[in-house]
Each structure stands twice: as structure tokens, then as C-alpha cells.
C-alpha positions in Angstrom: 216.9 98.0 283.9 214.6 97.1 281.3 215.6 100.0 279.2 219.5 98.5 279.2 217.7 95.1 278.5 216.2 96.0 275.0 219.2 98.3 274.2 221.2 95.3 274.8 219.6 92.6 272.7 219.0 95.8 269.5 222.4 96.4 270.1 223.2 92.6 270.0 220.9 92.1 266.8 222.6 94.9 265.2 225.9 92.9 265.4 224.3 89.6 264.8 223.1 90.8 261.1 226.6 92.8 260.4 228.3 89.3 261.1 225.9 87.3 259.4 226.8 89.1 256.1 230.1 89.2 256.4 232.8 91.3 255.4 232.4 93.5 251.8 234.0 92.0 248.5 236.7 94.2 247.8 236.9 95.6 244.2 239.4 98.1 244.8 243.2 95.9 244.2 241.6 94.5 240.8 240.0 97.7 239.5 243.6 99.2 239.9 245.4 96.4 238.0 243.1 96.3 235.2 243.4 100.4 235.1 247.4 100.0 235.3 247.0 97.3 232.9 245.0 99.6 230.3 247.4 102.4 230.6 250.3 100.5 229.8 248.8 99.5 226.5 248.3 96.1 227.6 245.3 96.0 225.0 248.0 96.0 222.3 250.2 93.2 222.9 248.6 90.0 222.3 249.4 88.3 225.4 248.7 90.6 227.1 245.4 91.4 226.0 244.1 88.0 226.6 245.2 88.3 230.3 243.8 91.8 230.7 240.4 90.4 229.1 240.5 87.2 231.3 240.9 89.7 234.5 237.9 92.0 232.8 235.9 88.5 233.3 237.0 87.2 236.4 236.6 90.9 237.7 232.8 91.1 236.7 232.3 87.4 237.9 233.1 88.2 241.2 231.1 91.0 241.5 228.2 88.7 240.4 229.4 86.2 243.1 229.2 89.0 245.6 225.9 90.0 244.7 224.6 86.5 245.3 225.8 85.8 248.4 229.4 84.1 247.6 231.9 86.1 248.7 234.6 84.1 249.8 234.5 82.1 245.8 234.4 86.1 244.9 237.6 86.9 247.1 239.2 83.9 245.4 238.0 85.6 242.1 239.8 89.2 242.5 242.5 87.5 243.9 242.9 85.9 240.1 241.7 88.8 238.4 244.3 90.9 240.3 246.7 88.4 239.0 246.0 87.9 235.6 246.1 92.3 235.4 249.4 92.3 236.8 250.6 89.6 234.3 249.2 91.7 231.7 251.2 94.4 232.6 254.3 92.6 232.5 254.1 91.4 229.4 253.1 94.9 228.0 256.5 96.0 229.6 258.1 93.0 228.4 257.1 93.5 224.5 258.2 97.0 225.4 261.6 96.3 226.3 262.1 93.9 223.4 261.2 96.6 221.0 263.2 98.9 222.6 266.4 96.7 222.8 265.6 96.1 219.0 266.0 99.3 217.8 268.9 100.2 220.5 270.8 97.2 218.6 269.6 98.2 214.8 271.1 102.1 216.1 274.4 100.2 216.8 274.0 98.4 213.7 274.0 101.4 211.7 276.6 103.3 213.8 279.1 100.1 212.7 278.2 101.2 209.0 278.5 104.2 209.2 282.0 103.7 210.5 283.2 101.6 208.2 
């Protein structure tokens, strides 16, 4: 009986600190924006790139937020860094489409011309 006693209250300590913690700071959403983000040249479209930056930042001060202790102002950190990656993506794609809708039209421009 007292054997089951001690297990019990370790066993009861052991959940006591894991809650007192709390859960981990996930990384893992954000870190895949800003990756997707990168690869889509995001870096080169001025819009973009400030977004991608600003999610670079809010990225690293969650992580620093984490380590002290703040997780749930780090949570609401990723959430924005996640945001601001995705953002940067779509304007990537955006200033993608724009130049490819350009040159589609100054092809049709030139096909007119040519048919004159």
C-alpha cells in the first residue's frame, strides 16, 4: 500500500510539472510559410519581401517569447508570422501573374502587327 502511495503522488508530480509548462510553441506552420515564401521568390518582389522579412522577425520573436516563458504571446506571434509568409507569397504570385499577363498581351500585340 505504501508502495502504490509514492508511485501515486511521483506519478502525480510528473503530471503536475508537464501541466505547469504547458504545451510546446509550435514552429513548424511558420517555418513552412517562410520556406514556401523563399521559394517563390518572394525576396524579389518588393512587397513581398517586406512581409517575408516582417514574418523572419515575428518568427524569431516568438521563439524568444517561448524561451522565456510566454507562450501563449508566442502562439499569437506564429500565428502573425504565418500570416504575413502567406501574404508574401501571394504577392510573389501576384507580381508573377502581372508579368505574365504583360507579355501574353505585348505577344498579342505583335501578333496584330504582324498581321496587318
Amino acid at each position: 500500500m505504501r508502495h502504490m502511495l509514492m508511485v501515486g503522488s511521483l506519478l502525480l508530480s510528473v503530471v503536475a510539472a508537464g501541466c505547469a509548462s504547458g504545451p510546446a510553441v509550435r514552429t513548424e506552420a511558420s517555418t513552412s510559410a517562410i520556406r514556401a515564401a523563399e521559394e517563390v521568390g518572394a525576396g524579389e518582389v518588393p512587397r513581398a519581401s517586406f512581409h517575408l522579412q516582417s514574418a523572419r522577425e515575428e518568427l524569431a520573436g516568438a521563439k524568444d517569447l517561448a524561451s522565456r516563458g510566454e507562450k501563449d504571446k508566442a502562439a499569437s506571434l506564429l500565428l502573425r508570422a504565418e500570416a504575413d509568409a502567406e501574404l508574401a507569397i501571394l504577392l510573389s504570385r501576384e507580381q508573377t501573374e502581372k508579368s505574365e499577363a504583360a507579355q501574353a498581351m505585348e505577344r498579342v500585340r505583335q501578333l496584330q502587327n504582324d498581321n496587318r
